[in-house]
C-alpha positions in Angstrom: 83.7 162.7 122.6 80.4 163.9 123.3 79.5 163.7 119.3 80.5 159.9 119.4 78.6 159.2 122.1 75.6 160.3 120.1 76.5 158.3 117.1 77.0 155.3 119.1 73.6 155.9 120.8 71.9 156.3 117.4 73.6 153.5 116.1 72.1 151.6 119.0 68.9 152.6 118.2 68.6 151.2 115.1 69.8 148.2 115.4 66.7 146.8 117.4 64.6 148.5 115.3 66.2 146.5 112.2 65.7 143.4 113.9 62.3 144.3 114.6 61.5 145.1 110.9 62.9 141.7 109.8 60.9 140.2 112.1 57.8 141.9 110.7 59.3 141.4 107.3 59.7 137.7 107.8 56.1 137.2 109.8 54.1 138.7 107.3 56.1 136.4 104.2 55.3 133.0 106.6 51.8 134.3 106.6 51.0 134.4 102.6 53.3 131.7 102.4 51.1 129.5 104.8 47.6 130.4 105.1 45.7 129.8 108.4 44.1 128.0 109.5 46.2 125.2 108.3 44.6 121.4 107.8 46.9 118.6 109.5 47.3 117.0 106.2 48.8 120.5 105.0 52.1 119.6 106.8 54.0 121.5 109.0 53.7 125.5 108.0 56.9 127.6 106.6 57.1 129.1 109.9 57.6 125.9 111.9 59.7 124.5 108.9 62.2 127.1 109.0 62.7 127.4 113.0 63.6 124.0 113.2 66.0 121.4 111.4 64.9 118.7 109.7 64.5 115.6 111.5 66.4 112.5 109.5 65.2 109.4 110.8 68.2 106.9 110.8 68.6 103.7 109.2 67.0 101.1 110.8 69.3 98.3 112.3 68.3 95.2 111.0 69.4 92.7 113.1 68.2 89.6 110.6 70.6 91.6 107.7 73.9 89.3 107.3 76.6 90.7 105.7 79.4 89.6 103.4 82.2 89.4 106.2 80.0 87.8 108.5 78.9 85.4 105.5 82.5 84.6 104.9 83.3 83.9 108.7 80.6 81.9 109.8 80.3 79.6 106.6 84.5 79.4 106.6 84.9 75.7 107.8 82.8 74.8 104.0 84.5 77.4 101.6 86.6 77.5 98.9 88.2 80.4 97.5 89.9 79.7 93.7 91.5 82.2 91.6 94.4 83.1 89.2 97.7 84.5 89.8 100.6 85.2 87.0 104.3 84.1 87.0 106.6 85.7 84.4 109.6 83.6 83.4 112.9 85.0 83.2 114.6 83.5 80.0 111.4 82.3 77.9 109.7 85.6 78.9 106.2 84.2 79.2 103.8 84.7 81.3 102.6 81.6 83.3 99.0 81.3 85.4 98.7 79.4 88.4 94.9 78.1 89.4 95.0 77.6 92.8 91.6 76.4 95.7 92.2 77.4 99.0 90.1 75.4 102.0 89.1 79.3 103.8 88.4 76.9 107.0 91.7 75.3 107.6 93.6 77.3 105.4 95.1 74.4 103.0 95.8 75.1 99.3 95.6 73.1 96.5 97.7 73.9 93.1 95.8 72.7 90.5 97.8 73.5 87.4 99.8 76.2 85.8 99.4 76.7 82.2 100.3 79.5 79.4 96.5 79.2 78.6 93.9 78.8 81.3 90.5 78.7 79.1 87.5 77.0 80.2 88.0 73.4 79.0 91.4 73.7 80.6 90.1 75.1 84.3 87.2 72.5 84.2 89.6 70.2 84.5 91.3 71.0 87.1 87.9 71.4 89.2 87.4 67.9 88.4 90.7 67.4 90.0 90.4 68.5 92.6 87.2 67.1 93.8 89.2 64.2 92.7 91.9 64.9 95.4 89.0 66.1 97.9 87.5 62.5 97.8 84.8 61.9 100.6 85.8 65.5 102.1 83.9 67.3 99.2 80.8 66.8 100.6 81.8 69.4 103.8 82.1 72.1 101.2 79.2 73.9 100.3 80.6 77.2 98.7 83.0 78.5 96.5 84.2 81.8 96.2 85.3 83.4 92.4 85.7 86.3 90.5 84.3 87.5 87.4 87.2 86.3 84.8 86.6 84.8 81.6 88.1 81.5 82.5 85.2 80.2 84.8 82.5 79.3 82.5 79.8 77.5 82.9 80.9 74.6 82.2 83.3 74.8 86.0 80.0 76.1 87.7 78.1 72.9 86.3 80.9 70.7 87.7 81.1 72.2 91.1 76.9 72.4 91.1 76.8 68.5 90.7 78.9 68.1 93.1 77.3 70.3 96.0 78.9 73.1 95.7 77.9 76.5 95.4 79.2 78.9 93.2 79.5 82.6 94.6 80.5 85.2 92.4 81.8 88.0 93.8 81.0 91.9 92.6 83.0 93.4 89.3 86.2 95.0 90.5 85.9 94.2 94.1 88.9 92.0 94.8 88.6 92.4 98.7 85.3 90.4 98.5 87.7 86.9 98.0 90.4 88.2 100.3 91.4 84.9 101.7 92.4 84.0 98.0 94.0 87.5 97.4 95.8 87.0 100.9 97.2 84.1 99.6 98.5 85.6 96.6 100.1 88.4 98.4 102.3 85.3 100.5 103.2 83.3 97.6 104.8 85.9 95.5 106.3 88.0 98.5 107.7 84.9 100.0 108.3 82.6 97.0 108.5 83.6 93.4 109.4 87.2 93.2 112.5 86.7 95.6 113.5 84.4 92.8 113.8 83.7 88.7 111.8 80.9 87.4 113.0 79.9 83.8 110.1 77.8 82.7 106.7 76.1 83.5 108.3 73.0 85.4 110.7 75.1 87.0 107.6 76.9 88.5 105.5 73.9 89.3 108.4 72.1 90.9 108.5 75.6 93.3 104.9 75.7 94.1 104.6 72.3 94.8 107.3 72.6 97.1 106.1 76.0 98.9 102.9 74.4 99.1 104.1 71.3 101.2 105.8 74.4 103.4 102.6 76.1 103.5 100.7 73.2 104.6 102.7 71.3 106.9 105.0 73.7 108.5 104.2 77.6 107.7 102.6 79.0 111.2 98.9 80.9 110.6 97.8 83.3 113.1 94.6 82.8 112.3 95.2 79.2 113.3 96.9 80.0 117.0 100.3 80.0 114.6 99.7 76.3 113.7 100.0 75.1 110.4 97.2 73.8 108.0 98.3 70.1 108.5 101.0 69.9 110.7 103.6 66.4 109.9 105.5 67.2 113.3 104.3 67.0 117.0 104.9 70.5 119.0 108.2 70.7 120.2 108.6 72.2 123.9 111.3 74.6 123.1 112.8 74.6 126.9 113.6 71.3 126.8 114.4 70.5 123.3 117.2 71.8 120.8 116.3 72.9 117.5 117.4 72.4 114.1 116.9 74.3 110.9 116.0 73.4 107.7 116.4 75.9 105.0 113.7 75.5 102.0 113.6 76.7 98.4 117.6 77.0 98.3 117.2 79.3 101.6 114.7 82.0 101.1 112.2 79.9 103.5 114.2 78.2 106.8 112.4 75.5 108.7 113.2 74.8 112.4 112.1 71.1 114.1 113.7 69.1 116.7 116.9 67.9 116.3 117.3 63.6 117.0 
């Protein structure tokens, strides 16, 4: 007991005389390292750099910096958003595109066309169409929000520039930068075309057109207080009124209104 007792004691001697040496050690290294005196445009010495961390400054906050969500939300009442999504038919086994232009605002969509082949002559057109359809309400609009994709050329941009309008093109590869337009997408074929097999182009337009009237008129939006786009019908106090439903699309959509 009385030998352990020693080692313990000389182990406990050493130990602040090894601190003490790398003390020394470490002094005398900051010392050739950083000659004194030092100049104030010398920097901060070894010595001083190594006791203390770095100090990061962080990124300013620029209050005047506007971003691409608050872009898209405060310039929402005179958007567009336009882009492409694919049917495939079920006996012919092609594959059909629909061009669609949704008002970001309101919410409303417009189906322009559906074709096999949706080149840049072909979706032209259908941007003169629709500021055909638009009429005197084109001139609220002032952007329009696209992707990358061969199919708008110039020759769209051009129309839509005469016009008023725009054009924003959206990064490579970043679909969530036109996510109304993607949103859409995502409601069409979850509630319309792949619960159901579309055997040819007029069997699909005939569909659209029809879910579109839906969308429009009756579908609810939360983003509208769970109104629709354009509503047809007054709002029906549902205490004191009974209600009927209306299935749509052959029953994969029901519709409820007053019953006379």
């Amino acid at each position: 007991m009385a030998g352990l007792a020693r080692c313990g004691a000389r182990q406990g001697m050493r130990a602040p005389s090894l601190l003490v040496s790398l003390r020394l050690i470490y002094l005398v290294f900051c010392r050739i390292a950083s000659p004194s005196p030092r100049h104030p445009s010398h920097g901060p010495s070894l010595a001083s750099a190594a006791g203390r961390p770095p100090r990061i400054p962080p990124t300013p906050v620029r209050r005047n910096h506007t971003t691409w969500r608050r872009f898209l939300r405060t310039q929402a009442s005179t958007m567009l958003a336009c882009d492409f999504f694919h049917v495939d038919c079920a006996l012919t086994l092609k594959r059909l595109y629909v061009f669609f232009v949704l008002e970001v605002g309101s919410r409303y969509v417009h189906i322009l066309g559906v074709t096999t082949n949706p080149d840049g002559p072909w979706t032209a057109q259908q941007a003169r169409n629709l500021l055909m359809d638009l009429g005197e309400r084109a001139d609220q609009f002032r952007f329009l929000i696209r992707d990358r994709a061969g199919q708008f050329t110039d020759t769209i941009d051009s129309v839509l520039t005469d016009a008023g309008v725009t054009v924003c093109k959206i990064p490579p590869q970043s679909p969530r930068a036109n996510a109304y337009a993607e949103r859409f997408v995502g409601t069409v074929r979850s509630e319309a075309t792949d619960r159901m097999l579309i055997f040819g182009q007029r069997h699909l337009r005939r569909t659209l057109d029809g879910y579109a009237r839906h969308y429009n008129r009756r579908r609810p939006h939360r983003a509208l207080q769970l109104q629709p786009p354009r509503s047809d019908r007054p709002v029906v106090d549902l205490t004191h009124e009974r209600i009927k439903r209306r299935p749509v699309l052959g029953g994969l959509i029901t519709e409820y209104e007053r019953a006379a």
